[in-house]
N, CA, C and O atoms as a GROMACS GRO file, in nm:
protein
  324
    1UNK      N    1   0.085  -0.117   0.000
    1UNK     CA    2   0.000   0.000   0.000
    1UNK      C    3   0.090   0.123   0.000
    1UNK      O    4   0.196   0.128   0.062
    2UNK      N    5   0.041   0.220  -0.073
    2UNK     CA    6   0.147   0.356  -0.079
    2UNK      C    7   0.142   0.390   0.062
    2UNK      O    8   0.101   0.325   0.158
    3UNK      N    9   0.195   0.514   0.052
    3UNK     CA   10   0.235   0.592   0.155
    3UNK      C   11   0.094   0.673   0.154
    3UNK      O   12   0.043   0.670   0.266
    4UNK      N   13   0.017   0.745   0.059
    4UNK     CA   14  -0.078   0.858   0.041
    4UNK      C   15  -0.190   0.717   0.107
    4UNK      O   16  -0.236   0.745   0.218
    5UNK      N   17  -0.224   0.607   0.065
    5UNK     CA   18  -0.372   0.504   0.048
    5UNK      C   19  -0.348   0.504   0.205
    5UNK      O   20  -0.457   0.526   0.257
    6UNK      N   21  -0.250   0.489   0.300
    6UNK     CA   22  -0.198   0.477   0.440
    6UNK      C   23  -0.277   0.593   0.484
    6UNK      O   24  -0.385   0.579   0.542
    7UNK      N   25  -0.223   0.711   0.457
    7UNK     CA   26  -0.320   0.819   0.518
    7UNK      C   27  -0.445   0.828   0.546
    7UNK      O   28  -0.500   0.867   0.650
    8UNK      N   29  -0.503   0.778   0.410
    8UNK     CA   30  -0.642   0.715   0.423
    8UNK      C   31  -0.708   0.705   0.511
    8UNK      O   32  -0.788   0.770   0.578
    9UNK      N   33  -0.638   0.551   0.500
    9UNK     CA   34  -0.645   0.407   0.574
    9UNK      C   35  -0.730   0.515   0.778
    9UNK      O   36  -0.829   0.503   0.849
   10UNK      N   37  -0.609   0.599   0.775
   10UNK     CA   38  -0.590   0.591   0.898
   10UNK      C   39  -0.655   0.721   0.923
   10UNK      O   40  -0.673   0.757   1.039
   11UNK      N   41  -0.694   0.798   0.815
   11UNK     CA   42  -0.821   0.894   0.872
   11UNK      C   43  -0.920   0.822   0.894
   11UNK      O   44  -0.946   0.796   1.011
   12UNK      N   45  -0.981   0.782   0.816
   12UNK     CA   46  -1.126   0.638   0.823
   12UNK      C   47  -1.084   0.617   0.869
   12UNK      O   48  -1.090   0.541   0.773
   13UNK      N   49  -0.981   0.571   0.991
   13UNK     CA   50  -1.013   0.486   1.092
   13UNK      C   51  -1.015   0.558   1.261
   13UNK      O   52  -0.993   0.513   1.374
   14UNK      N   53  -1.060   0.707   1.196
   14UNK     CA   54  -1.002   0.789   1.309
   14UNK      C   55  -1.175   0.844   1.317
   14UNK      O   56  -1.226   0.856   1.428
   15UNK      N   57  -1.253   0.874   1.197
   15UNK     CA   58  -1.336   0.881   1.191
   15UNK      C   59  -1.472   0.782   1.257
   15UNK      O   60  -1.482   0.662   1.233
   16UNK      N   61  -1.582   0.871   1.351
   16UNK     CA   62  -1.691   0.797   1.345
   16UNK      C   63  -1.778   0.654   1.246
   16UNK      O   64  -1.814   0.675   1.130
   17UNK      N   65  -1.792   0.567   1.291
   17UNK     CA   66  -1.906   0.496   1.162
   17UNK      C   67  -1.961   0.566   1.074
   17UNK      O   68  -1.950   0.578   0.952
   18UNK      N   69  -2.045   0.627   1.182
   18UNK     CA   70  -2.190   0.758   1.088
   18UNK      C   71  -2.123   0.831   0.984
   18UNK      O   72  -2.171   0.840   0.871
   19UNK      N   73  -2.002   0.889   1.020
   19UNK     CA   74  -1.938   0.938   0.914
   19UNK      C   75  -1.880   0.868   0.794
   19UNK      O   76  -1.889   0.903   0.676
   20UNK      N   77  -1.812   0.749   0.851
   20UNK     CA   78  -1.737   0.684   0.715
   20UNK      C   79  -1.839   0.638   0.606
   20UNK      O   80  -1.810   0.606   0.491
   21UNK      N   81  -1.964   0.641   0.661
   21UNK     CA   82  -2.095   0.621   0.543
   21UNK      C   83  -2.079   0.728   0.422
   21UNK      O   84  -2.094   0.705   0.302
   22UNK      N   85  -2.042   0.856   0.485
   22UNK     CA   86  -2.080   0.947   0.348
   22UNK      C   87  -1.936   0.965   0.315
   22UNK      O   88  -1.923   1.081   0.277
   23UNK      N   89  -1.853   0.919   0.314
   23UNK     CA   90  -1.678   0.905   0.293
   23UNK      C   91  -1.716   0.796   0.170
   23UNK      O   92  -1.703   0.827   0.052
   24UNK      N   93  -1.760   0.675   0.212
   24UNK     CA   94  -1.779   0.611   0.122
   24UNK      C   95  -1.855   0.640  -0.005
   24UNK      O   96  -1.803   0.626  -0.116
   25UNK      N   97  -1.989   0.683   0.017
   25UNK     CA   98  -2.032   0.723  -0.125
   25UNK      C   99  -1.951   0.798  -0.194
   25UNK      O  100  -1.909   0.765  -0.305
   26UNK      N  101  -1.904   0.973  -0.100
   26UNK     CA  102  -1.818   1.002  -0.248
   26UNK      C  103  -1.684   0.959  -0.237
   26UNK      O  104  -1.609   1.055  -0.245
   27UNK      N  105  -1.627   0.853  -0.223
   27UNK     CA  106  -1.549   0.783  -0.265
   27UNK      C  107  -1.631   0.670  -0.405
   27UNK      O  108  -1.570   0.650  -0.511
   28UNK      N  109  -1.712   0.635  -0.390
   28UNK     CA  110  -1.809   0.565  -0.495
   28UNK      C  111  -1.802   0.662  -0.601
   28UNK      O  112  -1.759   0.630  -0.712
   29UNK      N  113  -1.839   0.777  -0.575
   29UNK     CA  114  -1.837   0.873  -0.699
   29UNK      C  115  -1.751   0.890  -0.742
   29UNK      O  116  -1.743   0.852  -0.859
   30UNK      N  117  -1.655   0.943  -0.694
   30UNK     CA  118  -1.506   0.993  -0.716
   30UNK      C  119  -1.421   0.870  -0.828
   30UNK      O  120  -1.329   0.884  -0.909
   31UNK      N  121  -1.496   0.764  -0.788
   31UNK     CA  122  -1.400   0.635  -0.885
   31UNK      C  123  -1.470   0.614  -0.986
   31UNK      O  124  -1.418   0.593  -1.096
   32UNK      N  125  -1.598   0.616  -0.967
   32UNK     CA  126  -1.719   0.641  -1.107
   32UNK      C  127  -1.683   0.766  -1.177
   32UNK      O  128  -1.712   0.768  -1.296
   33UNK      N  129  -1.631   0.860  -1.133
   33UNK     CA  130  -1.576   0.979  -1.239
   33UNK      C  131  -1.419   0.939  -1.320
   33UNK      O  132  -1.386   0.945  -1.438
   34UNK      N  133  -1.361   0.905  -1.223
   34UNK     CA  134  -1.226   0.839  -1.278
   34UNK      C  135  -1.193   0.729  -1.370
   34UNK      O  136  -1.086   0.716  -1.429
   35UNK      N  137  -1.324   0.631  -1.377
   35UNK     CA  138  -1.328   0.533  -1.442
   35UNK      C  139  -1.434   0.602  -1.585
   35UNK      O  140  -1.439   0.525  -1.680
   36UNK      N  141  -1.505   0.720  -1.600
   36UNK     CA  142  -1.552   0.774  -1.674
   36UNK      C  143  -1.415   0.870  -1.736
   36UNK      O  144  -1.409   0.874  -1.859
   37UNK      N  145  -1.351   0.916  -1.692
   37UNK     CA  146  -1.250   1.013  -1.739
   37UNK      C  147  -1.165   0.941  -1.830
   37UNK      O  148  -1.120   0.991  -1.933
   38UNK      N  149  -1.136   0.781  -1.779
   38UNK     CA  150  -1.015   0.664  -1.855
   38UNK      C  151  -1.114   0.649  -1.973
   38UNK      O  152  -1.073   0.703  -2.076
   39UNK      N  153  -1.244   0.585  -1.983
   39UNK     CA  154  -1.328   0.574  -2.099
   39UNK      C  155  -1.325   0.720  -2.218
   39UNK      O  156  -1.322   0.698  -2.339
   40UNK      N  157  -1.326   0.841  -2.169
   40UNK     CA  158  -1.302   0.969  -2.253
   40UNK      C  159  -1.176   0.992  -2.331
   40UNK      O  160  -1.155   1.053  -2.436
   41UNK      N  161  -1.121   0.944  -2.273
   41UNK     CA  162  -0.936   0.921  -2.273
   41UNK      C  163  -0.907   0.838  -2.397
   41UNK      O  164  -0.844   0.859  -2.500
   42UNK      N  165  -0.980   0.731  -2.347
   42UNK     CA  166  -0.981   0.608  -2.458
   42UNK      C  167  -1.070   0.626  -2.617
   42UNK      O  168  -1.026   0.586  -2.725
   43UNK      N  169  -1.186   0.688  -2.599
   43UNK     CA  170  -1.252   0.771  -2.732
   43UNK      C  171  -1.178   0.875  -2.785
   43UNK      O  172  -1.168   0.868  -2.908
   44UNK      N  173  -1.107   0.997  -2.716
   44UNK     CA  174  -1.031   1.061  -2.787
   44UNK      C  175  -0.888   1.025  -2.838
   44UNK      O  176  -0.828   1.098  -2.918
   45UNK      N  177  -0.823   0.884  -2.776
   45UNK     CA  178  -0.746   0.867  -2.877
   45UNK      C  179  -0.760   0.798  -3.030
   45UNK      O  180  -0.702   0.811  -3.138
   46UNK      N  181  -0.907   0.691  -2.961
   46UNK     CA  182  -0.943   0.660  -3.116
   46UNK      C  183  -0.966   0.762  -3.187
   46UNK      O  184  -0.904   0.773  -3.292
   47UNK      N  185  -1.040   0.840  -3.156
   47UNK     CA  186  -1.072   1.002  -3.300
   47UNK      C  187  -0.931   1.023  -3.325
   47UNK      O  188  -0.902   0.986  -3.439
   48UNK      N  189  -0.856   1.058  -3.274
   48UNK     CA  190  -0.748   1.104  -3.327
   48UNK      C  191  -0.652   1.024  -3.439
   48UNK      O  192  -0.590   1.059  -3.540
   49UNK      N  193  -0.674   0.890  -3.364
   49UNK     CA  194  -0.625   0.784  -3.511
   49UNK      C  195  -0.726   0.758  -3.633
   49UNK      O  196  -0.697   0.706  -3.740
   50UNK      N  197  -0.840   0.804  -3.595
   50UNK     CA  198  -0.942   0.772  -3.691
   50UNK      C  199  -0.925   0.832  -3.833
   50UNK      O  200  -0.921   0.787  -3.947
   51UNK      N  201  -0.912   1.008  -3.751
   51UNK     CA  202  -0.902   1.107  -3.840
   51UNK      C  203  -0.826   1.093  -3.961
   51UNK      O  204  -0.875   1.123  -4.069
   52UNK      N  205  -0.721   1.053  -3.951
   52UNK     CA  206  -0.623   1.055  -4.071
   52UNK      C  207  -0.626   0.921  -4.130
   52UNK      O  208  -0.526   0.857  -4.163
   53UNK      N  209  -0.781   0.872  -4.145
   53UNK     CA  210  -0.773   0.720  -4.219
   53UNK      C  211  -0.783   0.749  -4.363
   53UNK      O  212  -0.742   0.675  -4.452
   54UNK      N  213  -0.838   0.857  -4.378
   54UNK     CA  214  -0.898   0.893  -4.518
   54UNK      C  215  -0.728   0.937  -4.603
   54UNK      O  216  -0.705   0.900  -4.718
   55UNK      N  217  -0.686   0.972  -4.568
   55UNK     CA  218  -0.541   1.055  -4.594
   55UNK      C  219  -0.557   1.013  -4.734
   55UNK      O  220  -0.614   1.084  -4.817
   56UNK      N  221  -0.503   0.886  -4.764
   56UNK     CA  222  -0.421   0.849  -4.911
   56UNK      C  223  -0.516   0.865  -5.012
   56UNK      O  224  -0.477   0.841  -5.126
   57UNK      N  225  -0.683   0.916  -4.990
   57UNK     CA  226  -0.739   0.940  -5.054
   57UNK      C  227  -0.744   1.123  -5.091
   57UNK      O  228  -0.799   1.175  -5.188
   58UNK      N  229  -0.667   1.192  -4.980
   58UNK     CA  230  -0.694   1.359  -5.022
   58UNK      C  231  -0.616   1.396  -5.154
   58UNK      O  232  -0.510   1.348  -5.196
   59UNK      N  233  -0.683   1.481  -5.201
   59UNK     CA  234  -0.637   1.562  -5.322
   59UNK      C  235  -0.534   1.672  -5.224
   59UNK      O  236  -0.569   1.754  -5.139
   60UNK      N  237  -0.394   1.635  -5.273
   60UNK     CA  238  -0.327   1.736  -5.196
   60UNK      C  239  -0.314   1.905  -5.236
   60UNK      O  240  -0.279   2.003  -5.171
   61UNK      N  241  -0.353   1.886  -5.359
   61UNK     CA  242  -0.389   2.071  -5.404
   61UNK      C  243  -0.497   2.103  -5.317
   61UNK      O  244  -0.525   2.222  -5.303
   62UNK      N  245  -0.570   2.008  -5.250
   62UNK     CA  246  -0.740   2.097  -5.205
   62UNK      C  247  -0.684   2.085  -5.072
   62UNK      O  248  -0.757   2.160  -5.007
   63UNK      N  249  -0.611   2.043  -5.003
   63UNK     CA  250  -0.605   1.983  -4.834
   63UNK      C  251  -0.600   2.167  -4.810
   63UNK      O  252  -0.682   2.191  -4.720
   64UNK      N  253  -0.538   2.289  -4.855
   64UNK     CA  254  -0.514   2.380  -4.765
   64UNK      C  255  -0.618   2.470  -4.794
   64UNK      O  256  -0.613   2.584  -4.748
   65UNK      N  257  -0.695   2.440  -4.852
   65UNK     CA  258  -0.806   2.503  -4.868
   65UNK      C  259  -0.919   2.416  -4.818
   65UNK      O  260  -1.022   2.410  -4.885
   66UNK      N  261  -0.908   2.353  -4.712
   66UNK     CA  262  -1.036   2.246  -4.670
   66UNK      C  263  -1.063   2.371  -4.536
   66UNK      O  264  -1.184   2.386  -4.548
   67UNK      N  265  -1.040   2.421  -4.474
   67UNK     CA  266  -1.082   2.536  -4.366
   67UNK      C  267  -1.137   2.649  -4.417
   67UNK      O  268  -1.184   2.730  -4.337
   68UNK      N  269  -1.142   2.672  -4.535
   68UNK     CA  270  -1.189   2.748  -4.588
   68UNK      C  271  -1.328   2.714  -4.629
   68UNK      O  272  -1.436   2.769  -4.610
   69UNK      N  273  -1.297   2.622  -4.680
   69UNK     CA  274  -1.436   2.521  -4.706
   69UNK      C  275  -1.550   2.528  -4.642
   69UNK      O  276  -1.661   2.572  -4.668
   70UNK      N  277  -1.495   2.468  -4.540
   70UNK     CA  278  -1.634   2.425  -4.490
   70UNK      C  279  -1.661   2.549  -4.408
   70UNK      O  280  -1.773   2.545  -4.356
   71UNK      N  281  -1.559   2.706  -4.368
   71UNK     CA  282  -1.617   2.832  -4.365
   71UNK      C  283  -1.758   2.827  -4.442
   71UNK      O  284  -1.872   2.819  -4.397
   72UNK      N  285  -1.707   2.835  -4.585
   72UNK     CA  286  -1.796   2.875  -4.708
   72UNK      C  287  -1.938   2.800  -4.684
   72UNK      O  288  -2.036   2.870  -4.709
   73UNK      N  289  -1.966   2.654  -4.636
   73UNK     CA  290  -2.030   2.589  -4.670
   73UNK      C  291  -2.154   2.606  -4.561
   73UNK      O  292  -2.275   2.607  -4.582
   74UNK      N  293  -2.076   2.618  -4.433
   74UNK     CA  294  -2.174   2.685  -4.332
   74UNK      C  295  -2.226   2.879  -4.339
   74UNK      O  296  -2.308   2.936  -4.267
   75UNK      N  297  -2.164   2.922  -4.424
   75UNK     CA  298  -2.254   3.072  -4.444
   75UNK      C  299  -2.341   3.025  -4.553
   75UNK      O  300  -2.458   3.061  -4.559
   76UNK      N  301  -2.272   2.922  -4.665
   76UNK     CA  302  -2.380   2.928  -4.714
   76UNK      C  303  -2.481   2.826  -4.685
   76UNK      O  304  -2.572   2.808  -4.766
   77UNK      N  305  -2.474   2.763  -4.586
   77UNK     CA  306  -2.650   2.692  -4.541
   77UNK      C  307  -2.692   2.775  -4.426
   77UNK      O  308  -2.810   2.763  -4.392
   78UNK      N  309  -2.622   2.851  -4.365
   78UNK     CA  310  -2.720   2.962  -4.305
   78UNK      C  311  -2.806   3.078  -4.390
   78UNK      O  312  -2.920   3.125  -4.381
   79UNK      N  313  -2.684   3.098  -4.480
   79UNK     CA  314  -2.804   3.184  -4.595
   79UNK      C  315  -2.958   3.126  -4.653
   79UNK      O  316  -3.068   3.174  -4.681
   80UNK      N  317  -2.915   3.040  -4.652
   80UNK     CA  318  -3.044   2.930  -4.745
   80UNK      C  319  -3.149   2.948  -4.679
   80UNK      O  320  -3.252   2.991  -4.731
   81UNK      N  321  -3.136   2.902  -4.494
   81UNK     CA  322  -3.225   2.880  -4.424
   81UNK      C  323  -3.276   2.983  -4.366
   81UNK      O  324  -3.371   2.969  -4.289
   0.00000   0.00000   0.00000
């Protein structure tokens, strides 16, 4: 056990029952966020490898004009609508 999980250990054990009840839930939460944060972690590195699957298909004259693009493409479907 680390040195920090020890500290813990030994507040909860310094603490009332009644109390270590609501220690525990947000400790429940706190690992339900952490184990949600590793899952986010894990989706944004797939996007990031995803992104460049298309590659060997870009027209490399158009790639520096693709930000421009889709500028253009959203004024013009706001115009429309």
């Amino acid at each position: 056990m680390t040195k920090i999980k020890e500290q813990a250990v030994e507040i909860l054990l310094e603490l009332p029952d009644n109390k270590v009840v609501t220690v525990i839930e947000i400790l429940k939460g706190l690992q339900a966020l952490c184990n949600q944060s590793e899952k986010w972690a894990e989706k944004t590195e797939t996007a990031a490898n995803v992104m460049g699957i298309f590659n060997k298909y870009a027209n490399l004259n158009l790639v520096p004009q693709e930000k421009e693009a889709w500028g253009k493409v959203v004024k013009e479907k706001h115009a429309v609508h």
